[in-house]
C-alpha positions in Angstrom: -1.4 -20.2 -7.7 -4.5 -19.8 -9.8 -4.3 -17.7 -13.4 -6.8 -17.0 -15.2 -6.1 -16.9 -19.0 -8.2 -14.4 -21.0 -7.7 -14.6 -24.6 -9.8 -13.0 -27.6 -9.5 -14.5 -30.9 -8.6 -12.3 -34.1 -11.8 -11.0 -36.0 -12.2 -13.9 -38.1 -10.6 -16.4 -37.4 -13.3 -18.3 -36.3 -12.1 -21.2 -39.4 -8.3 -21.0 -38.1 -9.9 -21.9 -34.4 -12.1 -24.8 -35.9 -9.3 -26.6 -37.8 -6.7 -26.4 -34.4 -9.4 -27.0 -32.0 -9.2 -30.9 -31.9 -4.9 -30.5 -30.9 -6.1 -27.7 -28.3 -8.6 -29.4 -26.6 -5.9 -32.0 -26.5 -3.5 -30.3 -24.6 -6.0 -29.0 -22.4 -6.7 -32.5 -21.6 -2.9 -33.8 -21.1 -2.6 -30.7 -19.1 -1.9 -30.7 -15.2 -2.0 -27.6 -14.7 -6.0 -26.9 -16.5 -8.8 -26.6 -13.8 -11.2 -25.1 -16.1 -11.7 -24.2 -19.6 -14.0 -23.0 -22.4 -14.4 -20.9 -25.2 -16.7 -17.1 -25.4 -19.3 -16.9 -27.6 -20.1 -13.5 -30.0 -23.8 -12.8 -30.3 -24.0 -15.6 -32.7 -23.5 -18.4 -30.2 -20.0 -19.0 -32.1 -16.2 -19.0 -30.3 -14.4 -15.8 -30.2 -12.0 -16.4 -27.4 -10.8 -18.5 -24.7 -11.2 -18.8 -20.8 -9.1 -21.3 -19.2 -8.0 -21.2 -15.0 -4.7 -22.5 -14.8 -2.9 -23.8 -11.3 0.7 -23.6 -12.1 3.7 -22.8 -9.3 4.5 -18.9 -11.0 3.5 -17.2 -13.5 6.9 -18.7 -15.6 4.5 -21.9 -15.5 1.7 -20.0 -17.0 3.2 -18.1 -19.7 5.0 -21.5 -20.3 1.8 -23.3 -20.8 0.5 -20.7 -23.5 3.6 -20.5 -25.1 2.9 -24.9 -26.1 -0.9 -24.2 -26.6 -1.8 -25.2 -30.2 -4.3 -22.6 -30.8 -1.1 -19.3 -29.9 1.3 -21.3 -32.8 -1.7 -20.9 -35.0 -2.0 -17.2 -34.9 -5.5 -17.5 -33.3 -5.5 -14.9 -31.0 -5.6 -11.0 -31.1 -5.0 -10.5 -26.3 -3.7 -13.0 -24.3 -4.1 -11.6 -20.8 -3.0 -13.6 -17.9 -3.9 -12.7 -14.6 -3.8 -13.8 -11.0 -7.2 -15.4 -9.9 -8.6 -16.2 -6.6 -11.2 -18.7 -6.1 -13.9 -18.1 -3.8 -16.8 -20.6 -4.9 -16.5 -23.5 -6.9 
């Protein structure tokens, strides 16, 4: 199954997201389970938040996956909704 994760970051924050970012992309890269990822932008053209499509067997996998994800243990985020996703293009 396909989950979209859907996480805004705290207001300002944006420092605690720069100095995790380099173990987070990390773990998106060892991942299996990450078909797509990237961050929101504000108005500024700076990260405020997180999309990433997971393909995991239940959403026990998913929730799994964000509980290890680097940026969660630092405190980043203010919402982490995860959501079933259906792809149609792409």
């Amino acid at each position: 199954m396909l989950v979209a994760l859907i996480a805004l970051d705290k207001p300002g924050a944006l420092a605690v997201r720069q100095n995790t970012r380099a173990d987070h992309v990390a773990y998106l890269k060892s991942s299996q389970a990450v078909q797509q990822a990237g961050p929101f932008l504000d108005a500024n053209g700076e990260m405020c938040g997180s999309l990433i499509i997971l393909e995991v067997a239940d959403m026990a996998q998913a929730e799994a996956w964000v509980a290890g994800d680097p940026y969660g243990a630092a405190g980043l985020f203010e919402t982490v909704t995860l959501r079933p996703w259906n792809r149609v293009i792409g």
